[in-house]
N, C-alpha and C positions, 0 to 999 in steps of 0.2 A: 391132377391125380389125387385121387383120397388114400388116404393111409389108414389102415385097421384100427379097431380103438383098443388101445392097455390098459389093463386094473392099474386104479391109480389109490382105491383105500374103500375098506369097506368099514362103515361106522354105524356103532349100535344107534338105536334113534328111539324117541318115544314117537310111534307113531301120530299118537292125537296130537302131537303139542311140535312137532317137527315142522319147520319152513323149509325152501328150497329156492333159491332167488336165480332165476335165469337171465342171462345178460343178451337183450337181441343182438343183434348181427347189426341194423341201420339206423336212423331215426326212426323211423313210423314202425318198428318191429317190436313187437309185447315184450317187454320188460318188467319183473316185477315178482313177488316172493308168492309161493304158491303154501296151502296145506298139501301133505301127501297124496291125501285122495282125491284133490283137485286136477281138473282137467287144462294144460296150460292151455294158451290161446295160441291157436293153429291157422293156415291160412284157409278161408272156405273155397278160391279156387286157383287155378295155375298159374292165372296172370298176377293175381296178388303176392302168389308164391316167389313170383318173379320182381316184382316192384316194389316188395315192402318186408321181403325176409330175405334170408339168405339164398341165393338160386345155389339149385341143385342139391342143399343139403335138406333132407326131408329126414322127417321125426318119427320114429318106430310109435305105434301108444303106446300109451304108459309111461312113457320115458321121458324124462324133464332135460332139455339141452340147453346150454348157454356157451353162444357164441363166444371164446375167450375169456368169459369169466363164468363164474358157475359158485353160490355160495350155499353152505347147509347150515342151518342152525338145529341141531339134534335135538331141542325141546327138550333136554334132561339137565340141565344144568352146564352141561360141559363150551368149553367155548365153542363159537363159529370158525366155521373152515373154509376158507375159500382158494379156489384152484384158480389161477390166472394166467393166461397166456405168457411167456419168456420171448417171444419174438413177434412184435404188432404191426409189425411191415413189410413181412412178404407172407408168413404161415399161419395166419391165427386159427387155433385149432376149435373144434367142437367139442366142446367137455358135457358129458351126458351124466343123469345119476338114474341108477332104478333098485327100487324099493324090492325085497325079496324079505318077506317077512319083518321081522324086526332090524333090518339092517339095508342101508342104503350103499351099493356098490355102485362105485366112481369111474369111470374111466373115458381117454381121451384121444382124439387123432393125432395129437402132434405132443411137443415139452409143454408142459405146463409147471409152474411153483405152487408152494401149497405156504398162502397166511393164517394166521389165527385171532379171534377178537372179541370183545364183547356182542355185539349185534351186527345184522347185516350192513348196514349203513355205513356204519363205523368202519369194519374190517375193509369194506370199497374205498373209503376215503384214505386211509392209509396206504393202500395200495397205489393210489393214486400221487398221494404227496410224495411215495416213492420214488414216482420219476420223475421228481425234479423238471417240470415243466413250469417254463414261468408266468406268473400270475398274470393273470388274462386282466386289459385296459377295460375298465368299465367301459360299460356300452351307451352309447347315445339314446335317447327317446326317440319311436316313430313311427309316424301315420304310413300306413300300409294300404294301397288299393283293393288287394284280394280278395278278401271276403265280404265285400259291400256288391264290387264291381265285376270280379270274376274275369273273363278273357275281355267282356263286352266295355272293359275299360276305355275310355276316351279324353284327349289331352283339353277339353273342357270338363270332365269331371276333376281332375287335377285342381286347374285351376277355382273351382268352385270349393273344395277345401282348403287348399290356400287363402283365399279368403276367410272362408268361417273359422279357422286358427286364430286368425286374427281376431273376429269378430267376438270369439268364443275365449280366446285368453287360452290358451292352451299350447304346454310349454312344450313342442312338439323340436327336436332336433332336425329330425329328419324325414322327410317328404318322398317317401320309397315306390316307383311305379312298378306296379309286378304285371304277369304275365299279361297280353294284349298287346303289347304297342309294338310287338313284332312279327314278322310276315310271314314268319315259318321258324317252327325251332331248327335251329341252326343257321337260319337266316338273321341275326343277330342287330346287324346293322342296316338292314330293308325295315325301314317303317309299315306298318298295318296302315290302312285307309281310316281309322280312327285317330291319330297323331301326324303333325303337320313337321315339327321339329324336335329333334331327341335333343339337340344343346339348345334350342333355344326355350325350350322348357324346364332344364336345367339351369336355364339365366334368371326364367324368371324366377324361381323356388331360390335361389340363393340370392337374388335382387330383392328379396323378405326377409332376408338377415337365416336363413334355414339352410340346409344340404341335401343335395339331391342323392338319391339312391337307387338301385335298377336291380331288377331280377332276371336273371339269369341259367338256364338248363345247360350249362357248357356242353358236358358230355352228351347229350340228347341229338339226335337227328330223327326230322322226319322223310319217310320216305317220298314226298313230290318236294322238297325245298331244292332251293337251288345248290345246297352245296350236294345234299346226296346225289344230283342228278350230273353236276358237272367234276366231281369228285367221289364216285365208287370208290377210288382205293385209299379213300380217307377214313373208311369203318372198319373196325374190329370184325372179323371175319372167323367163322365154325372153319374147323377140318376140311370140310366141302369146297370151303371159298362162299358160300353163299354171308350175308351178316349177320353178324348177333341178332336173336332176338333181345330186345330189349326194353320185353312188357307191350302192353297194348295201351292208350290214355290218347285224349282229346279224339276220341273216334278213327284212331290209327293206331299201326304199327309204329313201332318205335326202334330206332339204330343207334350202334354207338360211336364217340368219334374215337380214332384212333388220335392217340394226342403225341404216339411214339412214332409215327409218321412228318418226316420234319415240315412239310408244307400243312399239314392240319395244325401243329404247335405252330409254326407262324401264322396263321389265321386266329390261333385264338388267342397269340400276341396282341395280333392284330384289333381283335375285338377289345380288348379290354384298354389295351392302348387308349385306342378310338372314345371309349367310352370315358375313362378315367380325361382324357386330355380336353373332355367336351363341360367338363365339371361334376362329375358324377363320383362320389371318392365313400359312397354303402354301398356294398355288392353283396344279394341273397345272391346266392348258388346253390341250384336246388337239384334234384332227379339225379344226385350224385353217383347212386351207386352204379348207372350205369358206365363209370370208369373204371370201378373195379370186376367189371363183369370175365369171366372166364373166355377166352378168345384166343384167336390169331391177330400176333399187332406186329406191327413194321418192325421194330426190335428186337422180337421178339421178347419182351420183357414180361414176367410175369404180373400179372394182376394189378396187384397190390403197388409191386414198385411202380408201374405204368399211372396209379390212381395217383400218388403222393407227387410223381413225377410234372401230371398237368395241375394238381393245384398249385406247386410249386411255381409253374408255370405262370397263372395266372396272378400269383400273388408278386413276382416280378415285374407283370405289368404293370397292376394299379401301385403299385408301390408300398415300403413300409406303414406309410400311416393313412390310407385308407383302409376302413373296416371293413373287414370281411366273414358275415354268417354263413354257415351252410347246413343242408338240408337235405332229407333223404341221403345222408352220409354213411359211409361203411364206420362204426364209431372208433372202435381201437384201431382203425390204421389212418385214424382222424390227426389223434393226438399229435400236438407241436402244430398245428397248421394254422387253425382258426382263432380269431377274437371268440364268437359265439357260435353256438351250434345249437339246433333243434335238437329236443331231447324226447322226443315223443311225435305220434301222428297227430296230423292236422286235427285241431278243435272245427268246431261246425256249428250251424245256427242251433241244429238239435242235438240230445243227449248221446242217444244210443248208435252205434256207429253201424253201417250197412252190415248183414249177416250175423250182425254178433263176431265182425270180426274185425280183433282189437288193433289191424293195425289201419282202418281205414277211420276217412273224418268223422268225428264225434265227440262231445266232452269228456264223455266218459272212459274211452279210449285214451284222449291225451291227459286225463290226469290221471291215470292208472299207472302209464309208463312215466310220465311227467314226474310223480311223485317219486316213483323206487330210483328215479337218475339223477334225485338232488345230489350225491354225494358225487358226481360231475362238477357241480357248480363252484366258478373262484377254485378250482386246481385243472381242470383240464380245459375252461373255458368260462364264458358266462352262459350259462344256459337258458335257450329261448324257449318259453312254455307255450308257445303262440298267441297270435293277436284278442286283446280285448276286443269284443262283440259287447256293447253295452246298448244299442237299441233296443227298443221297447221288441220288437219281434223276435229276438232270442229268447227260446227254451231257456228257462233257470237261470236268467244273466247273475244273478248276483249270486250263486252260488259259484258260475265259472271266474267273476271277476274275483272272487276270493282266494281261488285256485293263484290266476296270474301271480297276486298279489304277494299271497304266500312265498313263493319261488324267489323272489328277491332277485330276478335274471331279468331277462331283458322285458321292454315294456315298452308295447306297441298297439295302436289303437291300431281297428279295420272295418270304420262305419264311416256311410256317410255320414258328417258331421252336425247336419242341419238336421237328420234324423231325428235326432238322441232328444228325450226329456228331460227332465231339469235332473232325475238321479244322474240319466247316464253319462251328460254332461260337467256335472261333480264329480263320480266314480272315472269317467276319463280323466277328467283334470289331476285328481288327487294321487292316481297310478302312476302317470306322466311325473308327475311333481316328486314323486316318491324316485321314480326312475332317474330326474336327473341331478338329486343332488351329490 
């Protein structure tokens, strides 16, 4: 249920010289300080509406919204104001501003606090340090499959970078296989016909003196897998009973898992368990928001608590000190969970992201948002800029590998390795090296 929005402060503004920084809803959701007359970045269709911004809450024009947080810099001298959510884990509200001549009136769906500060950055970070969240363990270094290999990953390409680590001196921690090597999202622990052993490739990656790592879509279900087919009453379910939509990707419909259903949380005990006990102790968790999606769940629990409920979840499984990223995450009802978190959409081999819209892969997309959510970084987590692409075939690599660098978060190669020419094998080495002292 949405609640009406209240004036929350109308503030004079130089219109030429005024910002407005919107706070998204997820990772992949535009984040980032606008001029007044600019147009924020909006989703260009419904599925994107649904898998990379907030579902259900749509943006009037003209009107700048930030999920939960919302900051103005009036451009006249006077300090920055920002409005910030009071409850990040069941209600975070919509806080909107629109410009009506020389004045921008405020107002929100839910409590909000109102800080104040020198510049945008600064005033987030404060707000931030305010809650006392404790400082996030540095992150380990590490080679990541997905952007070289894509789903068509195979437990011989693995191995062929395992080798060239070695070959190539490259101070890599950890050895991360991402999406591919499983049979169906939600099918977890069913190998794909491309991977022979999930632990015994995890022997060998840590039989290199390295750690294994696995990617993960917890809350994701596809509709032919075997748990949706022999477990309907394991999804999150509309009014109807029919299930969530939950975006469209990999050329399907997509469900969600109920995780407040007590046989779906012990399955995904189960999984992680499984996965953790086989030697795998990095876990991405990705396509997260669909845990907090708006539904019918066994609990009846709303959303939010439902969200916090199965990562908690799963971070019982793998234990205190395996690490744990996530991705495509709801971000304020992230906080307290994670070591790292994606702070922006996926980077891509090229710049400009499909439609011109900022929340899908692109360079220019992830260091847009990448940039306005360093003030995340070392207080709410370490934040992951996404994977170095330093092959000769990347659009502008050395412009994106600057990006990474800059961020000071986490740092992870996603090429094959024998690729790379003698820069990008230097610019990986020196990132890496940079990441693991």
């Amino acid at each position: 249920m949405h609640h009406p929005f209240t004036p929350l402060a109308s503030v004079p503004v130089d219109v030429a010289r005024a910002r407005v920084h919107e706070e998204g809803w997820q990772s992949w959701s535009p984040s980032g300080a606008y001029a007044l007359g600019e147009k924020p970045h909006r989703p260009a269709n419904d599925n994107w509406a649904t898998v990379c911004y907030r579902p259900g809450r749509t943006v009037p024009p003209g009107v700048f919204q930030g999920e939960g947080l919302l900051a103005l810099d009036p451009g006249d001298g006077t300090p920055v104001r920002l409005w910030a959510a009071t409850d990040l884990y069941r209600a975070v509200p919509s806080i909107r501003l629109e410009v009506h001549g020389d004045r921008a009136e405020v107002s929100a769906d839910g409590p909000v606090q109102e800080l104040t500060g020198p510049d945008v950055q600064s005033v987030l970070a404060e707000w931030a340090d305010g809650l006392g969240v404790a400082p996030p363990r540095p992150a380990p270094t590490v080679w990541c499959s997905w952007y070289e290999y894509f789903t068509e990953v195979t437990e011989d390409d693995i191995h062929e970078n395992l080798r060239a680590m070695d070959t190539l001196d490259l101070p890599v921690d950890v050895v991360q296989i991402d999406d591919g090597y499983q049979s169906a999202l939600g099918d977890w622990l069913t190998l794909s016909g491309r991977f022979r052993s999930r632990a015994g490739i995890a022997d060998t990656i840590r039989a290199r003196g390295r750690r294994a790592g696995i990617w993960t879509a917890p809350f994701l279900v596809a509709p032919d897998s075997e748990l949706a087919t022999a477990h309907p009453d394991w999804l999150v379910r509309d009014t109807e009973g029919a299930p969530v939509h939950a975006g469209h990707n990999w050329g399907h419909e997509l469900y969600a898992l109920d995780t407040t259903h007590p046989d779906a949380a012990a399955y995904l005990t189960h999984v992680f368990a499984t996965l953790r006990s086989e030697g795998y102790d990095y876990f991405k968790v990705d396509f997260l928001y669909a845990g907090a999606l708006d539904g019918v769940r066994h609990s009846g629990a709303d959303p939010l608590t439902a969200y916090r409920a199965g990562i908690t979840l799963i971070r019982d499984a793998i234990g205190p000190d395996a690490y744990l990223l996530g991705c495509g995450a709801p971000i304020l009802p992230s906080i307290g969970l994670f070591d790292a978190m994606r702070v922006s959409p996926d980077t891509a081999p090229h710049r400009r992201p499909e439609a011109d819209d900022f929340s899908q892969p692109g360079q220019d997309s992830a260091e847009f948002t990448g940039r306005a959510r360093q003030w995340q970084h070392g207080r709410l987590w370490i934040n992951d800029p996404d994977c170095l692409m330093a092959r000769p075939a990347v659009e502008t690599r050395e412009r994106w590998a600057a990006h990474v660098e800059a961020t000071g978060g986490l740092m992870a190669s996603s090429d094959r390795l024998l690729s790379l020419d003698a820069w990008g094998v230097a610019t990986t080495r020196r990132l890496l090296t940079r990441g693991a002292r």
